[in-house]
Each structure stands twice: as structure tokens, then as C-alpha cells.
mmCIF file as gemmi writes it, N, C-alpha and C atoms, coordinates in Angstrom:
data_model
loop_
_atom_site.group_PDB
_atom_site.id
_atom_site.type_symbol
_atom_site.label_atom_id
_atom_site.label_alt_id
_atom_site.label_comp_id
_atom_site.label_asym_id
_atom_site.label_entity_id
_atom_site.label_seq_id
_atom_site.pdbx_PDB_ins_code
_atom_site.Cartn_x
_atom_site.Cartn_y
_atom_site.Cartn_z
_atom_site.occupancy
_atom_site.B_iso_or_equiv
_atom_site.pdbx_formal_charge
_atom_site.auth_seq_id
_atom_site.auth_asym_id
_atom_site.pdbx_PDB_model_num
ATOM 1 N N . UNK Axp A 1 ? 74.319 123.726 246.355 1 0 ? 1 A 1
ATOM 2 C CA . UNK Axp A 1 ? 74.647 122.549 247.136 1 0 ? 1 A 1
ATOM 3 C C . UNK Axp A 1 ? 76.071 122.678 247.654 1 0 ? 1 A 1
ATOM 4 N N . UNK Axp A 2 ? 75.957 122.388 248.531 1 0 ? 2 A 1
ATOM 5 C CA . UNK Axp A 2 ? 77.356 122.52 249.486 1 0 ? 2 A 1
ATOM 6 C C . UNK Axp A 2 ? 78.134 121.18 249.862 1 0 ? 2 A 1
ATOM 7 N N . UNK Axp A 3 ? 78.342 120.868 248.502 1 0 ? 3 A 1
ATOM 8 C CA . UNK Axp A 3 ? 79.308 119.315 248.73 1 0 ? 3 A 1
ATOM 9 C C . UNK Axp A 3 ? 80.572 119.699 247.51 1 0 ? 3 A 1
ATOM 10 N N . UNK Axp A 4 ? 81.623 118.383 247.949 1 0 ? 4 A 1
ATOM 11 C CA . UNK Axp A 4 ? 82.78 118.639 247.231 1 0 ? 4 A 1
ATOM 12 C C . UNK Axp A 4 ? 83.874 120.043 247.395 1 0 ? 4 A 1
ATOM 13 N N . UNK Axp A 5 ? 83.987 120.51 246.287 1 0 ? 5 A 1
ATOM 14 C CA . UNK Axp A 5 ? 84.814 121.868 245.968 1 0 ? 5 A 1
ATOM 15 C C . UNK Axp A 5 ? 84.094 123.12 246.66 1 0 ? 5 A 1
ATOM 16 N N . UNK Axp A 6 ? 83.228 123.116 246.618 1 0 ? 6 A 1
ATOM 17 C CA . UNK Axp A 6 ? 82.166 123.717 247.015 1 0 ? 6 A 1
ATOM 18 C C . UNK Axp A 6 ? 82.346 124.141 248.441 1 0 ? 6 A 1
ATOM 19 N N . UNK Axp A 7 ? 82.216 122.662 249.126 1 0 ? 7 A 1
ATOM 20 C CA . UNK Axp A 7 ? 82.181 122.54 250.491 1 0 ? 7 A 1
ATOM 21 C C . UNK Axp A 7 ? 83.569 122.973 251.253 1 0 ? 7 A 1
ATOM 22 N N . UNK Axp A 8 ? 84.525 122.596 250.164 1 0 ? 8 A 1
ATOM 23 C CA . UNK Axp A 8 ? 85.862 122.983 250.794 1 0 ? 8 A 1
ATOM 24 C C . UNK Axp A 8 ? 86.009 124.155 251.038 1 0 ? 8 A 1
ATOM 25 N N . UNK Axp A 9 ? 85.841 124.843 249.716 1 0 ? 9 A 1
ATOM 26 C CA . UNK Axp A 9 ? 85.767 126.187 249.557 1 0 ? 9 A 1
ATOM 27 C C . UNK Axp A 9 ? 85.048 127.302 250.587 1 0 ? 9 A 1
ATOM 28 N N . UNK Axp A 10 ? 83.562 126.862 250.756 1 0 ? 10 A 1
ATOM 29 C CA . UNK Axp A 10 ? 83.088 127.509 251.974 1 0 ? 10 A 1
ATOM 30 C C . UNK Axp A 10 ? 83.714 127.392 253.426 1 0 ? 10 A 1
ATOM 31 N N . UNK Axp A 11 ? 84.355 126.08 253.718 1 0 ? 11 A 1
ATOM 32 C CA . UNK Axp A 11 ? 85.531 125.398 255.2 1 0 ? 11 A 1
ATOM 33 C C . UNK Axp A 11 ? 86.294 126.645 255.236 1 0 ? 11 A 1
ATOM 34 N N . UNK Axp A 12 ? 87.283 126.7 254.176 1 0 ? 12 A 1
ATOM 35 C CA . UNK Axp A 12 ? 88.193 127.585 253.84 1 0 ? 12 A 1
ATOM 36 C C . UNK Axp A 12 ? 87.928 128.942 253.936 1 0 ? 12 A 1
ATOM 37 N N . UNK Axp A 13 ? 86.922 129.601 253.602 1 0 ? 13 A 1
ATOM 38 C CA . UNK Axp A 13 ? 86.204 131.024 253.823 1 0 ? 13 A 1
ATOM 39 C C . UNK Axp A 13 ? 86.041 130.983 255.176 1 0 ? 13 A 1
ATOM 40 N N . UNK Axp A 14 ? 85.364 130.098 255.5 1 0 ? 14 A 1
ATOM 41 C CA . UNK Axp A 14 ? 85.196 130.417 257.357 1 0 ? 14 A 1
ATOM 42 C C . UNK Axp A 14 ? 86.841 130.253 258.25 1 0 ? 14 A 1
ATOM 43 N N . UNK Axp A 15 ? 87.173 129.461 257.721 1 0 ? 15 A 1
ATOM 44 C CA . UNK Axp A 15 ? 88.584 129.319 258.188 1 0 ? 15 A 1
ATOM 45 C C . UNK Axp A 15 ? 89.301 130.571 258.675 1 0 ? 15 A 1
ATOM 46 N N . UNK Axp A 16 ? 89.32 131.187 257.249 1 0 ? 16 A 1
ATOM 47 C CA . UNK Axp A 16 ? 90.082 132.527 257.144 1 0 ? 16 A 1
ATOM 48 C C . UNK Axp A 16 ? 89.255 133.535 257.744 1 0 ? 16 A 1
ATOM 49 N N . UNK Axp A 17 ? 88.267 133.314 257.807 1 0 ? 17 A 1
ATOM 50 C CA . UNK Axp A 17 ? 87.378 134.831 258.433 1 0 ? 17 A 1
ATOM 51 C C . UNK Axp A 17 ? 86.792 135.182 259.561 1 0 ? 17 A 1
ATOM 52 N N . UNK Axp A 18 ? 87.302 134.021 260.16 1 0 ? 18 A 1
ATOM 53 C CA . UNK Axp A 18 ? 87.563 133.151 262.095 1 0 ? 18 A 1
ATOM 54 C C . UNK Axp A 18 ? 88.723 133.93 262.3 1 0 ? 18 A 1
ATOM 55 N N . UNK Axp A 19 ? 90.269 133.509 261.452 1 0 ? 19 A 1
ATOM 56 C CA . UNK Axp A 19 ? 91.41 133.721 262.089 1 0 ? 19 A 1
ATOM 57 C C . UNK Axp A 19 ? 92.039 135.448 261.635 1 0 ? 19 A 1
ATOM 58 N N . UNK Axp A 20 ? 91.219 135.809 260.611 1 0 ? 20 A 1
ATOM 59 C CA . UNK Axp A 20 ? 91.26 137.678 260.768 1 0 ? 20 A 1
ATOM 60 C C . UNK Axp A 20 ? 90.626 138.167 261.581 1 0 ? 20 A 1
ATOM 61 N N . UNK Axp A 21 ? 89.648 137.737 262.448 1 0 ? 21 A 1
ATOM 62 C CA . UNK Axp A 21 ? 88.749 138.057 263.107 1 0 ? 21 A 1
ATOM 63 C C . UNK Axp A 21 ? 89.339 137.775 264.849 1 0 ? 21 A 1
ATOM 64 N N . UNK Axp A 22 ? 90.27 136.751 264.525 1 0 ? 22 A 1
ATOM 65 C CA . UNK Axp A 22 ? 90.849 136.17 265.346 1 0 ? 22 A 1
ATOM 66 C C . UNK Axp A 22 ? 89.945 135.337 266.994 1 0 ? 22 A 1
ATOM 67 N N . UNK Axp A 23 ? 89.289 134.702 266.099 1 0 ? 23 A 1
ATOM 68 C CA . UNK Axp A 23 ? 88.134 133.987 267.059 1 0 ? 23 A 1
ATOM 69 C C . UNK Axp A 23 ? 88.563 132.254 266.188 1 0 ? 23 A 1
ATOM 70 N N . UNK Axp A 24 ? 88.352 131.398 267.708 1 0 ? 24 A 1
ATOM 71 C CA . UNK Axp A 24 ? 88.621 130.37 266.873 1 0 ? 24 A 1
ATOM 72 C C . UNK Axp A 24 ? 87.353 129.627 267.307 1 0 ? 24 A 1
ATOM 73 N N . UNK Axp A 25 ? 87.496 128.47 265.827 1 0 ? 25 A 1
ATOM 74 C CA . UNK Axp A 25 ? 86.297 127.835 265.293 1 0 ? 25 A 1
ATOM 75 C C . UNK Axp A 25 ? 86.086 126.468 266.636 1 0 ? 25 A 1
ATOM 76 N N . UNK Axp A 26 ? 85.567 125.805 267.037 1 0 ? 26 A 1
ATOM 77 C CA . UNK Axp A 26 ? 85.244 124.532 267.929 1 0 ? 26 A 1
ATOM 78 C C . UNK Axp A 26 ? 84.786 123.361 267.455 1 0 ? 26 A 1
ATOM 79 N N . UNK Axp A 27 ? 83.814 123.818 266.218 1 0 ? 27 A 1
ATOM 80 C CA . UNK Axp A 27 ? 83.216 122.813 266.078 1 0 ? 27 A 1
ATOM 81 C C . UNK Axp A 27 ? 82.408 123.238 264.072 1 0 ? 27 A 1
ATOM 82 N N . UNK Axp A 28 ? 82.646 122.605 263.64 1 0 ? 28 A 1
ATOM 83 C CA . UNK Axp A 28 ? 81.931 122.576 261.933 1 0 ? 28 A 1
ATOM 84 C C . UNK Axp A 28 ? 81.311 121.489 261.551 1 0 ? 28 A 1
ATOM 85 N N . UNK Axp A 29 ? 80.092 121.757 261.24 1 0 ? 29 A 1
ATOM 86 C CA . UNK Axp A 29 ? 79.534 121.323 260.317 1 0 ? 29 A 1
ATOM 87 C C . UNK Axp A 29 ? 78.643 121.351 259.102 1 0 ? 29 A 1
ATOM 88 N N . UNK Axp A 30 ? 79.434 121.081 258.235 1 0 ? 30 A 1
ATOM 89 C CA . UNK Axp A 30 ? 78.451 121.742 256.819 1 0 ? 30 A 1
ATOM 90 C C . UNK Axp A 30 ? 77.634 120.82 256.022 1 0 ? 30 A 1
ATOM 91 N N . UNK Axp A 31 ? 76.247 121.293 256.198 1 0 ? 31 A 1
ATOM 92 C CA . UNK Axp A 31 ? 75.419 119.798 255.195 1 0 ? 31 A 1
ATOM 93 C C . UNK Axp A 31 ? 75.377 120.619 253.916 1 0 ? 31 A 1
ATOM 94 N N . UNK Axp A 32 ? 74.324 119.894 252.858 1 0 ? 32 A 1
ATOM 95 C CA . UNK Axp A 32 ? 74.1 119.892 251.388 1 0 ? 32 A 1
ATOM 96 C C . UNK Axp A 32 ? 73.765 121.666 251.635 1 0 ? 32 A 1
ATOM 97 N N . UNK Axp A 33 ? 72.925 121.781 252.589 1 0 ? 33 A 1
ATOM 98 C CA . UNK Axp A 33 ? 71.946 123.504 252.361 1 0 ? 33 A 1
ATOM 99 C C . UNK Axp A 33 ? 71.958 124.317 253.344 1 0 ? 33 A 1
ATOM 100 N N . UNK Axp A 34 ? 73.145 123.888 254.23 1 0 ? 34 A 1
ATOM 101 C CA . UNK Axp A 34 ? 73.011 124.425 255.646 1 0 ? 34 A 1
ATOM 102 C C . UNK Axp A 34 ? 74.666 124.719 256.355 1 0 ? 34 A 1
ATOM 103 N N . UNK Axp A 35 ? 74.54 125.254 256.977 1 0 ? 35 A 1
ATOM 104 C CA . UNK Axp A 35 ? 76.079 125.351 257.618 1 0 ? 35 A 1
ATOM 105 C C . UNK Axp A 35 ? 75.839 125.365 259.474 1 0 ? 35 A 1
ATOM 106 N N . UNK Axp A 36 ? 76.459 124.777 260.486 1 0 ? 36 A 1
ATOM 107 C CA . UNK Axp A 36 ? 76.322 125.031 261.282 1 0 ? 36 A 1
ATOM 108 C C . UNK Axp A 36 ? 77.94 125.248 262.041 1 0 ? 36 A 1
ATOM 109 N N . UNK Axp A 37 ? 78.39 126.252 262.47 1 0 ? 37 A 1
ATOM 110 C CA . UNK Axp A 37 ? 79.61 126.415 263.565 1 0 ? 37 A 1
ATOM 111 C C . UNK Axp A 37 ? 79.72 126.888 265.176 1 0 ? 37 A 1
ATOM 112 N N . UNK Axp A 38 ? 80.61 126.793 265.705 1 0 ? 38 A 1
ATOM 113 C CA . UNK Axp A 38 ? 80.239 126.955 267.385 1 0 ? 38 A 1
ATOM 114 C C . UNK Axp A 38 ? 82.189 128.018 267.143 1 0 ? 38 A 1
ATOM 115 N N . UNK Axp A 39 ? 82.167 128.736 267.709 1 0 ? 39 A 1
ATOM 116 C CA . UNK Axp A 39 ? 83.489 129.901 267.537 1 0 ? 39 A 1
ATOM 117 C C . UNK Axp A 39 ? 83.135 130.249 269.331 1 0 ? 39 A 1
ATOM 118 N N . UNK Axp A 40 ? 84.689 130.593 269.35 1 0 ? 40 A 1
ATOM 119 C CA . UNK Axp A 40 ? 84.885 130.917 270.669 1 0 ? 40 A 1
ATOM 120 C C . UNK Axp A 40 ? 85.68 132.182 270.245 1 0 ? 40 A 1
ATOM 121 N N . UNK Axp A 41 ? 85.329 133.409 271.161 1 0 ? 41 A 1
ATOM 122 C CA . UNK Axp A 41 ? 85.833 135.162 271.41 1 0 ? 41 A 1
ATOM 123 C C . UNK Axp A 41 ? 86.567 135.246 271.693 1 0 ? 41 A 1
């Protein structure tokens, strides 16, 4: 389940693996079992 600490924690992973990648994020959203993001090249 992807709530709480959890949820932060996964924010935070994408966060960082957007900005090594150096693509930025537009748009997040993370439910209980699912993740959805929109990243721009």
C-alpha cells in the first residue's frame, strides 16, 4: 500500500530519478496500488 511513509518515500524516489535523469516531473499522482506521472524530456 502506497500511503503515508511509504508514499513519501516512493514521491522522493521519483523525485530523485527525474532530476539524475534530468527530466522534469508535471504532474503526480500516487493512489493506495497505483502510481501515475506525466515528465517532460
Amino acid at each position: 500500500m502506497l500511503k503515508g511513509a511509504a508514499e513519501k518515500s516512493v514521491k522522493e524516489i521519483i523525485k530523485q530519478l527525474c532530476e539524475w535523469k534530468k527530466l522534469e516531473i508535471l504532474e503526480m499522482n500516487i493512489q493506495e496500488d497505483h502510481i501515475h506521472y506525466t515528465k517532460e524530456t
